[in-house]
BAFI-3210 file (N, C-alpha, C; in Angstrom, 3 decimals, decimal comma, padded with zeros to 6 digits):
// residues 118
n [1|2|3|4|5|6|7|8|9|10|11|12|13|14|15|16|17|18|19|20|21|22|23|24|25|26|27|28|29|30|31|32|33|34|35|36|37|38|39|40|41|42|43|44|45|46|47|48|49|50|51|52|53|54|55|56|57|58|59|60|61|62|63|64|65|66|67|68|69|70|71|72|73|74|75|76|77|78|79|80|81|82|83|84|85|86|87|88|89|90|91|92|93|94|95|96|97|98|99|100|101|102|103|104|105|106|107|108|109|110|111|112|113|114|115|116|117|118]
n.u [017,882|017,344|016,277|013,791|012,974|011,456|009,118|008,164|008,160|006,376|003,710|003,621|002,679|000,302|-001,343|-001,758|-004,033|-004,503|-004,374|-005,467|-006,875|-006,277|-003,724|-002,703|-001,259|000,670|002,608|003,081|004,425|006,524|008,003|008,811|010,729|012,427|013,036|014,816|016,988|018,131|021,158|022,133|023,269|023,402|021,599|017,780|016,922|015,917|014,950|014,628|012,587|010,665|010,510|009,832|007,035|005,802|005,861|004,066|001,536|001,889|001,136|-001,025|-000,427|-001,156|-002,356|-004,409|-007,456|-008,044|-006,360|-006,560|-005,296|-003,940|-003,540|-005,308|-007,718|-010,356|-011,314|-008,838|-007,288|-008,463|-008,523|-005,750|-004,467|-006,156|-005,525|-003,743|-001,094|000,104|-000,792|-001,074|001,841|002,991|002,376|002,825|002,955|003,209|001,191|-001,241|-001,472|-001,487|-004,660|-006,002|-005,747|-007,538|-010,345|-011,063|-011,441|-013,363|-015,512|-015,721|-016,172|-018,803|-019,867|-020,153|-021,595|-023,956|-024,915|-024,742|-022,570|-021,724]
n.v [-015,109|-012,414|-011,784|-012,040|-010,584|-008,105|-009,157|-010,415|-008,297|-007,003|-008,224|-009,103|-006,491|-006,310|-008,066|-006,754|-005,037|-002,533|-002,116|-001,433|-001,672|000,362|000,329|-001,261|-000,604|001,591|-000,584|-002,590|-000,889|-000,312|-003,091|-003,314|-001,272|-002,102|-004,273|-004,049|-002,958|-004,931|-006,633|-009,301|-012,324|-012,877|-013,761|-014,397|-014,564|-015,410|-012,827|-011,193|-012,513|-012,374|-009,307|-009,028|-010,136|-008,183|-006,182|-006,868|-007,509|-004,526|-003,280|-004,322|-006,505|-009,153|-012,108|-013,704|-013,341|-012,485|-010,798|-007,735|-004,531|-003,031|-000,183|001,116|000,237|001,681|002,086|001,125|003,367|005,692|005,739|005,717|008,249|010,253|009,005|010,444|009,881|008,865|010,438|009,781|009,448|006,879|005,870|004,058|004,729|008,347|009,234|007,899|008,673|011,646|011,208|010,166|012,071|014,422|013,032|012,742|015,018|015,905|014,588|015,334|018,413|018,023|016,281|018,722|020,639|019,576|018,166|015,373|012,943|012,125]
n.w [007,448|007,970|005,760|006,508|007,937|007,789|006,888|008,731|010,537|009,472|010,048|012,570|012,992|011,244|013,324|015,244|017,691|017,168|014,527|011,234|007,775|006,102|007,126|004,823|002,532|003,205|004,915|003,132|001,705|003,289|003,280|001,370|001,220|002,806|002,308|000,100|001,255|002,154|001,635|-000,659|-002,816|-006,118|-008,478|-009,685|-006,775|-003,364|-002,160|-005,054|-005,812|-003,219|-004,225|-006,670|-006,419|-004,394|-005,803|-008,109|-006,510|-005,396|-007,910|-008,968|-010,891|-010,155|-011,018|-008,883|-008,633|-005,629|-005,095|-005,572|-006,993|-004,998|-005,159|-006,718|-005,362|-004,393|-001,274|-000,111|-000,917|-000,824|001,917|003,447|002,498|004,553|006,545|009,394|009,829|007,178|004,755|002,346|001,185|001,028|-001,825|-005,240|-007,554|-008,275|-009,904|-008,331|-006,046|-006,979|-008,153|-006,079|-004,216|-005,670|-006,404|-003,754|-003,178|-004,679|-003,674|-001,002|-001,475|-003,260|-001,139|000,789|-000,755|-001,497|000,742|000,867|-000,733|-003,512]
ca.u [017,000|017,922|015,346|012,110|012,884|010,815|008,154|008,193|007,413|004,783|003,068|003,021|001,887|-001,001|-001,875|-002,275|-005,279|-004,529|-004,624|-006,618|-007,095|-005,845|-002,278|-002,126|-000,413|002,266|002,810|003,569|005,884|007,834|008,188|009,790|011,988|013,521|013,779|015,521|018,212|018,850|022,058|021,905|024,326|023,076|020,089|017,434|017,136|014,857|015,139|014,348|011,351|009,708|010,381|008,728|005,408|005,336|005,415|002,573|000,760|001,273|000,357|-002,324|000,182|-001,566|-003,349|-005,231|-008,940|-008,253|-005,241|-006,839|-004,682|-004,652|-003,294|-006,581|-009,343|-010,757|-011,019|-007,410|-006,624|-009,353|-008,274|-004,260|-004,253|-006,742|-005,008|-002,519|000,629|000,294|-000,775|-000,505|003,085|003,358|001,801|003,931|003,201|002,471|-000,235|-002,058|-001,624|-002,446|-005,671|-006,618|-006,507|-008,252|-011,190|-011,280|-011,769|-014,256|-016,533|-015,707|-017,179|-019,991|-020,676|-020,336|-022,719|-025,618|-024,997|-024,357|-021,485|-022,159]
ca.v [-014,632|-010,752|-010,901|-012,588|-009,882|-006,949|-009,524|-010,941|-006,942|-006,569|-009,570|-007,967|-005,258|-006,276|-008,901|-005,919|-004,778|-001,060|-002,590|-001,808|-001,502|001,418|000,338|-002,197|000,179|001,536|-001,411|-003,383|-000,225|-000,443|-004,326|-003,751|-000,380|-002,753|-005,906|-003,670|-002,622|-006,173|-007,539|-010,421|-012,360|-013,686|-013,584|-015,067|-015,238|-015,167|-011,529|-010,485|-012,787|-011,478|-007,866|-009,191|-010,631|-007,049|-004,976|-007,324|-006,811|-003,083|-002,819|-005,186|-007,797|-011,013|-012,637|-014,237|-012,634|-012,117|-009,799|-006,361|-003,614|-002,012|001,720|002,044|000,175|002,576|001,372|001,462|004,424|007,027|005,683|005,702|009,775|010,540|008,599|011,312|009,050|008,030|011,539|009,427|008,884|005,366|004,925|003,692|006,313|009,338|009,554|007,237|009,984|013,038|010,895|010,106|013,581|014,763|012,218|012,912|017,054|016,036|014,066|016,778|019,292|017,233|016,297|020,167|021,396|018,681|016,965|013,990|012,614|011,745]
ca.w [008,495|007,705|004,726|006,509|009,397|007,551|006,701|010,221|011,834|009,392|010,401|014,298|012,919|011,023|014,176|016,544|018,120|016,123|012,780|010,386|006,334|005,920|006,738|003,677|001,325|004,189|005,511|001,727|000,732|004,318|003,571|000,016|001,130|004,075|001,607|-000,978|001,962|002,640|000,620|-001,026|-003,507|-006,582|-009,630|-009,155|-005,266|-002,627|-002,286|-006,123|-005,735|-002,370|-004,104|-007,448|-005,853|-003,723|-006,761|-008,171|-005,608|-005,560|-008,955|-009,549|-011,748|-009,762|-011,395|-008,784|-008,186|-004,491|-005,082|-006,390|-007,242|-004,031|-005,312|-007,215|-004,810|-003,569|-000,292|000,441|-001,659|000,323|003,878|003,431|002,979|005,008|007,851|009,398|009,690|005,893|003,902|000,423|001,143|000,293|-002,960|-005,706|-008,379|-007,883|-010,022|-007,703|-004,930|-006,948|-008,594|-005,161|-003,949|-006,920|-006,200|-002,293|-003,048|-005,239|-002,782|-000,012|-002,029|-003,552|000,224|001,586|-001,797|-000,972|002,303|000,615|-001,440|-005,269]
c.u [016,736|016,536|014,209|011,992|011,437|009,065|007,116|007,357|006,356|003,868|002,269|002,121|000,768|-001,842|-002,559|-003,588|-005,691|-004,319|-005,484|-006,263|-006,699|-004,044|-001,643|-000,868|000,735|003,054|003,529|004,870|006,895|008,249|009,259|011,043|013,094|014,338|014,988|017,272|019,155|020,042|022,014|022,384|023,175|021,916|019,294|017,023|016,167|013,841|014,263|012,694|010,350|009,284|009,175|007,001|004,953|004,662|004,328|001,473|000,149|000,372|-000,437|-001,748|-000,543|-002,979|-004,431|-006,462|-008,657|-007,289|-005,918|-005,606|-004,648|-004,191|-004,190|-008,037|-009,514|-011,053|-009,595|-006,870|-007,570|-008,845|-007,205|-004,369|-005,077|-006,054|-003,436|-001,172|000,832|000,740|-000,359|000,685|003,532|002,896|003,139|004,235|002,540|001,646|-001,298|-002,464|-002,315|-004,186|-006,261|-007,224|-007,262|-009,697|-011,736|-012,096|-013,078|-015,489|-016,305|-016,414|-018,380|-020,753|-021,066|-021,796|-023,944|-025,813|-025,028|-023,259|-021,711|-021,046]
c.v [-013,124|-010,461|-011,786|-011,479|-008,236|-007,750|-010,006|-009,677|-006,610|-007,273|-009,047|-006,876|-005,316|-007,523|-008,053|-005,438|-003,135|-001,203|-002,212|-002,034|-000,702|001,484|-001,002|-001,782|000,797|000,914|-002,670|-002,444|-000,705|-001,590|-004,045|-002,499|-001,662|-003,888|-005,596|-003,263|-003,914|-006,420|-009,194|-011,236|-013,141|-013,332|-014,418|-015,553|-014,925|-014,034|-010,741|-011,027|-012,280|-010,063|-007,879|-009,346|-009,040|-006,366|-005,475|-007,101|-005,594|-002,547|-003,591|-006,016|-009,018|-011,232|-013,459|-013,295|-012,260|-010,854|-008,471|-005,308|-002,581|-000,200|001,855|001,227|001,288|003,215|001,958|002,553|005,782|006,921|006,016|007,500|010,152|010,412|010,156|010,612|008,810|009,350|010,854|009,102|007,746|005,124|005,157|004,443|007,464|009,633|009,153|008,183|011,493|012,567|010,583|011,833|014,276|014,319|012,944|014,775|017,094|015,500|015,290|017,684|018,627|017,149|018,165|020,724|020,963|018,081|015,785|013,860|011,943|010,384]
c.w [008,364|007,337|004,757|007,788|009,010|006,963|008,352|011,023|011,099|009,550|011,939|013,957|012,818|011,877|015,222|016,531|017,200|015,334|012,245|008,751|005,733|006,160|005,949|003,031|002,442|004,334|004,717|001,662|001,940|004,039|001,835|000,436|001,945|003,416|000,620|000,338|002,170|001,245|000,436|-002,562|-005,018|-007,790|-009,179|-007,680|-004,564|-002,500|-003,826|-006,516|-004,648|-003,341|-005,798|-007,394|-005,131|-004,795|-007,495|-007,435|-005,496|-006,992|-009,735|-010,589|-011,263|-010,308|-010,765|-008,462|-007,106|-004,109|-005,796|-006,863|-006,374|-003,902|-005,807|-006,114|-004,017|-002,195|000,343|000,285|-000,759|001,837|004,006|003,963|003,573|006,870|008,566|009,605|008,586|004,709|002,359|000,165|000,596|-000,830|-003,943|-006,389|-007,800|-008,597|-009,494|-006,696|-005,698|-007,721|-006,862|-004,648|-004,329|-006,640|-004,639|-002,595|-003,796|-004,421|-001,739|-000,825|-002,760|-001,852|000,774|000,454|-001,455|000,262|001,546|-000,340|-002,689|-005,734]
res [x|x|x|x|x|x|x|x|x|x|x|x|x|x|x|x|x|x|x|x|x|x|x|x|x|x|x|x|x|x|x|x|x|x|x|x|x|x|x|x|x|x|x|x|x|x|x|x|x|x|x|x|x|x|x|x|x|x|x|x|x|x|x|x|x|x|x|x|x|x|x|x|x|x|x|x|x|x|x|x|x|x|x|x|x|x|x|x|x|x|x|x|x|x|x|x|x|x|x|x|x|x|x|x|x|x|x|x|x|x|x|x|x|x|x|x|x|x]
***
């Protein structure tokens, strides 16, 4: 029960009325730091599989079409640091965070130079 409890609160989480898209990538890492705290005896086990499928997830390993790679869509990756509770914090590498930032400074100034964003 321990190690469906961090899947369980992100479930509430992303049911609530203050949900959005932007707390994918938080909301995945908090679910693998909490799963990694859990103990659990054994190879092979429940545990090493939830934390496998996460890190697929995080890093675009799934192979199915509906799973993207959500440290580079773009999408997820512009809203996360932007959000002030997040600041890029959660992504897995950090080159995902300083390529985001990198990207973002570049549309900010593209937008400020023309009024529009390139």
């Amino acid at each position: 029960m321990t190690l469906l409890k961090p899947i369980y609160t992100a479930t509430l989480l992303v049911e609530g009325e203050q949900a959005s898209i932007l707390d994918i990538i938080p909301i995945t890492k908090r679910i693998e730091l909490e799963l990694k705290q859990v103990y659990e005896f054994g190879k092979g086990t429940l545990k090493s599989k939830l934390l496998e499928n996460i890190h697929n997830y995080l890093e675009g390993g799934d192979i199915r079409a509906h799973f993207v790679n959500v440290e580079t869509s773009d999408l997820l990756t512009f809203a996360t640091p932007l959000d002030p509770r997040y600041k890029g914090l959660f992504f897995q590498k950090k080159e995902n965070t300083e390529s985001t930032k990198q990207t973002l400074k570049c549309v900010a100034k593209s937008f400020l130079s023309s009024g529009t964003p390139k």
